[in-house]
C-alpha positions in Angstrom: 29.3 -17.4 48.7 29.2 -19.4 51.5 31.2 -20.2 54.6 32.1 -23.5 56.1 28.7 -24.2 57.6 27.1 -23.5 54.5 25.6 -19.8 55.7 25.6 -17.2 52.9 28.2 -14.6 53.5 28.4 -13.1 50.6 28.0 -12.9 46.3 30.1 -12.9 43.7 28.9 -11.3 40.5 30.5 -11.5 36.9 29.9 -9.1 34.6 30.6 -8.3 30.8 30.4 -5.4 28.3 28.2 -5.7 25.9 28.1 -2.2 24.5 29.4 -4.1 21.3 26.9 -6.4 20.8 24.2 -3.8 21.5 25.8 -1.7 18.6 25.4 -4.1 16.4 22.3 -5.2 16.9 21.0 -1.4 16.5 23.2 -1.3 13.0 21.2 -4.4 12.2 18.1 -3.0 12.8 18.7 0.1 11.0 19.2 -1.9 8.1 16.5 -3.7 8.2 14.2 -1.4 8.7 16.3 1.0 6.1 16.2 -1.5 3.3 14.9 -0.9 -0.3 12.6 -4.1 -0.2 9.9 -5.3 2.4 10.9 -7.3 5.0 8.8 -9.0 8.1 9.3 -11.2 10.8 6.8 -13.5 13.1 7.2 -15.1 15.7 6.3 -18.9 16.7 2.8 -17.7 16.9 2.9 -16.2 13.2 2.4 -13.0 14.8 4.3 -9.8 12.9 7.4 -8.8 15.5 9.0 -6.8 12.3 7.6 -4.6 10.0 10.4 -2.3 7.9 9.6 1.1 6.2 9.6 -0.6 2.8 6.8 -2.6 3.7 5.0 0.1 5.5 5.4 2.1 2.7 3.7 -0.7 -0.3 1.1 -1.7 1.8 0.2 0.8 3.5 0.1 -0.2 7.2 2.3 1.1 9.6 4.4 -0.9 12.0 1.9 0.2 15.2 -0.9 -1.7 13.0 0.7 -5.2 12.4 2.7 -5.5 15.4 1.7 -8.4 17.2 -1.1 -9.3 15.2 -1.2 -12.8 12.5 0.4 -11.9 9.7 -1.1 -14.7 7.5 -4.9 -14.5 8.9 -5.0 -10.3 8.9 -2.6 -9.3 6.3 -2.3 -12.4 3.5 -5.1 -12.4 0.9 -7.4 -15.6 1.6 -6.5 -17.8 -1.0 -2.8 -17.3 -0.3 -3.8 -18.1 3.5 -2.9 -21.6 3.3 0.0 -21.9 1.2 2.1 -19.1 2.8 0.6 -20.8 6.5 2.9 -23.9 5.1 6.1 -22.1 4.3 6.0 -20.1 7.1 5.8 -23.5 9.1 8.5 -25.3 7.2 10.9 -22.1 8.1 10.4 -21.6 11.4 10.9 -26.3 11.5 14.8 -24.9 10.3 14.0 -25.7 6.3 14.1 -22.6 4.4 12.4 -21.5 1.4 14.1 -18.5 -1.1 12.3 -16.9 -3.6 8.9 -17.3 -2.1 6.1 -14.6 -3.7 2.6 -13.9 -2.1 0.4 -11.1 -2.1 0.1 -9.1 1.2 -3.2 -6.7 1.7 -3.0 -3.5 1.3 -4.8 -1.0 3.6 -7.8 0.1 1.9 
């Protein structure tokens, strides 16, 4: 706040509970992370920001070994490379793509 020859006398601060929200983004997490099939995310980058138990579990890396790393140039066998490169493009441009199957590598 200011007063009438503009010198700062003050602030006013607006606040909001969010304990809601962050409740349901920790439910949604949990069942992510709970669910019976693999699921991953990247960001922009292509670089893995989530890595579930399911998929930890089939390929055998855990989430401390993908996390941040390029899920298509470390973990996506070669001749899938390109192919899964172009869908995961055409998602994060908004258009979406169900049912897509590729191979991931499993920890040898």
């Amino acid at each position: 706040r200011r007063d009438e020859q503009g010198n700062v006398i003050g602030v006013v601060g607006i606040g909001q509970d969010i304990t809601g929200r962050i409740a349901q983004e920790r439910e949604y997490s949990k069942l992510i992370d709970t669910a019976n099939a693999p699921i991953f995310g990247v960001d922009t980058q292509g670089r893995v920001t989530i890595w579930n138990q399911c998929a930890m579990r089939l390929v055998g890396y855990s989430t401390e070994e993908v996390m941040g790393h390029s899920l298509v140039q470390e973990f996506i066998t070669p001749e899938h490379r390109s192919r899964v490169q172009g869908v995961l493009d055409q998602a994060l441009a908004g258009d979406e793509t169900a049912n897509f199957e590729f191979p991931l590598m499993t920890k040898a």
